[in-house]
C-alpha positions as CSV (number, residue, x, y, z in Angstrom):
1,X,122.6,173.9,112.6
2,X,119.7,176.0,115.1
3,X,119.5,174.4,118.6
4,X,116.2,173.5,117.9
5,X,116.9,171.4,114.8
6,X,119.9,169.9,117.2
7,X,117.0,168.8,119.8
8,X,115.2,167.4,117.3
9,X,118.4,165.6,116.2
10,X,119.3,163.6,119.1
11,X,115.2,162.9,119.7
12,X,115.7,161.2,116.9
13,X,118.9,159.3,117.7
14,X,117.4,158.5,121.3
15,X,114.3,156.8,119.5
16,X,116.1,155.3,116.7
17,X,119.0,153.7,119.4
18,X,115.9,152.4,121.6
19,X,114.1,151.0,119.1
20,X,116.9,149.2,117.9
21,X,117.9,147.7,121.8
22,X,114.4,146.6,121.5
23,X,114.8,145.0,118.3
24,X,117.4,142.7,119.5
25,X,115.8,141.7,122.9
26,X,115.0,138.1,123.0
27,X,113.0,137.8,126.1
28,X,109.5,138.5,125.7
29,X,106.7,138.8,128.2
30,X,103.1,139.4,127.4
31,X,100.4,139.9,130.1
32,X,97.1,141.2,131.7
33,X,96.5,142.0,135.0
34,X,93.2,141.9,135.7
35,X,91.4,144.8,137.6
36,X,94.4,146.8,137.1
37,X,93.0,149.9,134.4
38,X,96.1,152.2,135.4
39,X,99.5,151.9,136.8
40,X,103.0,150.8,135.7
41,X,104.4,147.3,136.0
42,X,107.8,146.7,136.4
43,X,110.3,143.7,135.0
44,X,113.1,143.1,137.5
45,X,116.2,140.8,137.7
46,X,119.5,140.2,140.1
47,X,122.3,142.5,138.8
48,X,125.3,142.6,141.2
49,X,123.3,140.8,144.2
50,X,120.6,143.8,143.6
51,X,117.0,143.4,142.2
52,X,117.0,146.3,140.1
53,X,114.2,147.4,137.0
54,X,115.1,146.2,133.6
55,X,112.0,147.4,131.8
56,X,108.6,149.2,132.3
57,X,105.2,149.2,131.1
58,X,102.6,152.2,131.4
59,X,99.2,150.0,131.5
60,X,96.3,151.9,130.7
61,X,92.2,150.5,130.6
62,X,92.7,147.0,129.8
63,X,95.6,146.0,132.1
64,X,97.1,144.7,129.1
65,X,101.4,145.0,129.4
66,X,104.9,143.4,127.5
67,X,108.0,143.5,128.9
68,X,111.4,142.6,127.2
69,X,114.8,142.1,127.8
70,X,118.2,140.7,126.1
71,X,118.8,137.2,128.1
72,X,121.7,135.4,127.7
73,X,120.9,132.7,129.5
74,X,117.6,131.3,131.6
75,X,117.7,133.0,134.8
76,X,115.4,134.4,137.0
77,X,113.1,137.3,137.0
78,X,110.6,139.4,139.1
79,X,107.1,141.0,138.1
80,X,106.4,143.8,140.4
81,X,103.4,146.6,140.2
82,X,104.2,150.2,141.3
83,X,100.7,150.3,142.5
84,X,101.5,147.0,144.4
85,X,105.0,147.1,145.2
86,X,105.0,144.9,148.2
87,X,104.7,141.9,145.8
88,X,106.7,140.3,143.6
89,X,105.9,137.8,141.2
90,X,108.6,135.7,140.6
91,X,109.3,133.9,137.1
92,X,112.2,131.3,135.5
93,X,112.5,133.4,132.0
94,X,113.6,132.2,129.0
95,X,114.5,132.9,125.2
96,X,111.1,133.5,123.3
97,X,107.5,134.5,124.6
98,X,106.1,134.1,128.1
99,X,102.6,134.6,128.8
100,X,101.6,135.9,132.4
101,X,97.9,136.6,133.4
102,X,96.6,137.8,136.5
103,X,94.7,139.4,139.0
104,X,95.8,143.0,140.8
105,X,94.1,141.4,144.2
106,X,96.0,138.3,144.1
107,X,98.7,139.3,141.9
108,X,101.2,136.6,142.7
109,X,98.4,134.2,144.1
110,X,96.7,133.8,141.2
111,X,99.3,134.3,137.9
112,X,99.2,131.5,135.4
113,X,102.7,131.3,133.4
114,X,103.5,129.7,130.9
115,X,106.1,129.8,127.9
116,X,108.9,128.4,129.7
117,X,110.0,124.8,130.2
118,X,112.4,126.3,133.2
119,X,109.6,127.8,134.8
120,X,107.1,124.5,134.9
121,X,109.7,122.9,136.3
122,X,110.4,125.1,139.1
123,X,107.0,125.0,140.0
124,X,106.7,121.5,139.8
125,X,109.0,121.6,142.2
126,X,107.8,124.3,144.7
127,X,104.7,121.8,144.9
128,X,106.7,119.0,146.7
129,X,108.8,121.4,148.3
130,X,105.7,123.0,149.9
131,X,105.2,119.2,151.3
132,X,108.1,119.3,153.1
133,X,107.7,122.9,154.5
134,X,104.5,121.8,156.0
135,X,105.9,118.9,157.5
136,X,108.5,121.4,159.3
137,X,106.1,123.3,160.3
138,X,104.2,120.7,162.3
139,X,107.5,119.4,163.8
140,X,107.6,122.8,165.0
141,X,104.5,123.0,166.6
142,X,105.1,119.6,168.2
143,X,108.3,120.7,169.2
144,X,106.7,123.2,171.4
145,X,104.5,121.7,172.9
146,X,107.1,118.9,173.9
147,X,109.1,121.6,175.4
148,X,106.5,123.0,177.2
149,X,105.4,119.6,178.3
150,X,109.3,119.0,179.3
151,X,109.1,115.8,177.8
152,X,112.8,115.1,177.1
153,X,112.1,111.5,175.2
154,X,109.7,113.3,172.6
155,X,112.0,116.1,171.7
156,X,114.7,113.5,170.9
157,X,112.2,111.3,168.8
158,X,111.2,114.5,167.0
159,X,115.0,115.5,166.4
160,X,115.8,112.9,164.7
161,X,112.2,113.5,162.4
162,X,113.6,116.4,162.0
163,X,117.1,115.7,160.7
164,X,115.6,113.1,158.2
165,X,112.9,115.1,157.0
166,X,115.9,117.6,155.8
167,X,117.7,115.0,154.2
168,X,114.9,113.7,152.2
169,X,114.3,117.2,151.4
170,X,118.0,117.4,150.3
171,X,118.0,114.2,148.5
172,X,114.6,115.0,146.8
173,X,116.5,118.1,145.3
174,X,119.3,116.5,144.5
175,X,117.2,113.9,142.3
176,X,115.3,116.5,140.9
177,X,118.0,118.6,139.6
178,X,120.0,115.7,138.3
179,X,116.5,114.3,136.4
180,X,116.7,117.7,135.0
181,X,120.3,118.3,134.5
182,X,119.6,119.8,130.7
183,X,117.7,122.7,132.2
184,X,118.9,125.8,134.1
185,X,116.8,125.1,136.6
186,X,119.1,122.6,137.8
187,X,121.9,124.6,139.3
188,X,120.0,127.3,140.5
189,X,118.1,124.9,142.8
190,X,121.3,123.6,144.1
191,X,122.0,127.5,144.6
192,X,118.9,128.3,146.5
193,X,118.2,124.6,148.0
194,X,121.3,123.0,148.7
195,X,123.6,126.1,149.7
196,X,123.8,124.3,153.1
197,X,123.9,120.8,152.1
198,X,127.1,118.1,152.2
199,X,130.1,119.3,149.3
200,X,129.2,115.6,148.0
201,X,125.5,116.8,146.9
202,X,126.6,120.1,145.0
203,X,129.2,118.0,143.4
204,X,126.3,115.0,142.1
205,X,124.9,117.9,140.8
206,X,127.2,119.8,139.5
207,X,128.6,117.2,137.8
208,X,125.8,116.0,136.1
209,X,124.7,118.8,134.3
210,X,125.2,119.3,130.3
211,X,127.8,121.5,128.6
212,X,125.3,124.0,128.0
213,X,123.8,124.5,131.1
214,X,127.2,124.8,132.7
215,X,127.9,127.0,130.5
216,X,125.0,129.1,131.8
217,X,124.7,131.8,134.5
218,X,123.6,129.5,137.4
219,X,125.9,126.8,136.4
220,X,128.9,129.3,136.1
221,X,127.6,130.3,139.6
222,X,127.3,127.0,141.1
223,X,130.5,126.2,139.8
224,X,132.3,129.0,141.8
225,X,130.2,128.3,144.5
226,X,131.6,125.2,145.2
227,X,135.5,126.4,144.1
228,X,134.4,128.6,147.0
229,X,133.6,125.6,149.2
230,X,136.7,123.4,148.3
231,X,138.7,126.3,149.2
232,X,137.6,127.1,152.8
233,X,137.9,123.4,153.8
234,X,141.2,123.0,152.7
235,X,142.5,126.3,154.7
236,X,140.3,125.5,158.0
């Protein structure tokens, strides 16, 4: 066999091999980025505590792009533009098709997602969250000025806002996840939201979730997580 007809060979097996990865991908996402006629858009998860780049998509005049991977389980993932590489727009993905459309000015800003339950849910969430983080924020300001002020009785009054604010936050959570304990979304918010938060909490909600979604990468992690927890306590 010539060299050349060798090349030509493993072109072939390259393409044939890539096609078939493709072929059994079961994570779909189909978008447009508006305003964005040429650049490459990136699909991006957590692999080993990095985010690194699972897929790619050259876009070209209509800012049309699809992006695929093999999920095993809902997890999270991460749209991010070459072009615009100091955002990332972040998504709950899922088995099937997702639908992302956007803007390139207001790329994260202004995406509509849908095609996941996971992802509604986590946004559903963010909304109330954002209540609460707004709420901080003016304990904060109030906070300063009562230090500037040095009025002692006010920054005790607003401590105390301050420690049941978090525990509403904490308890809100903790409801949420255990309405939703069928869904992935579930442990990962006890992951990201109640990391800090009494053993008792991650238990409630550890406990409460379904076979399958324990059996899934957040609930494996949460699982370990609090293992992790147990552990320490009992060696302090």
């Amino acid at each position: 066999m010539t060299i050349l007809k060798s090349l030509l060979l493993g072109i072939i097996l390259i393409t044939v091999y890539a096609c078939e990865e493709s072929s059994n991908n079961n994570f779909t996402i189909n978008g447009k980025v508006k305003g964005l006629t040429k650049g490459t858009i990136y699909l991006e998860k957590v692999i080993d505590t990095i985010i690194q780049p699972i897929d790619s998509f050259t876009i070209k005049d209509n800012g049309k792009f699809s992006l695929s991977d093999n999920l095993v389980s809902p997890e999270i993932y991460y749209l991010r533009i070459k072009e615009a590489s100091h955002e990332s727009l972040l998504l709950f993905g899922e088995q099937g098709t997702m639908t992302v459309q956007s803007t390139l000015d207001k790329f994260v800003t202004s995406a509509t997602i849908s095609g996941s339950e996971n992802h509604n849910l986590l946004e559903e969430y963010k909304e109330m969250a954002q209540k609460f983080s707004d709420s901080r924020l003016d304990l904060f300001k109030a906070n300063i000025e009562a230090e500037q002020a040095q009025d002692q009785k006010l920054l005790d009054s607003l401590d105390k806002v301050y420690k049941s604010l978090i525990r509403r936050r904490y308890l809100y959570t903790t409801n949420f996840a255990i309405n939703h304990a069928d869904k992935e979304v579930a442990p990962y918010l006890a992951l990201t939201e109640l990391y800090n938060a009494s053993i008792s909490l991650l238990d409630t909600v550890n406990n409460s979730l379904s076979d399958k979604v324990q059996d899934s990468k957040y609930g494996k992690q949460l699982d370990r997580f609090i293992t992790v927890i147990k552990k320490n306590e009992t060696t302090e």
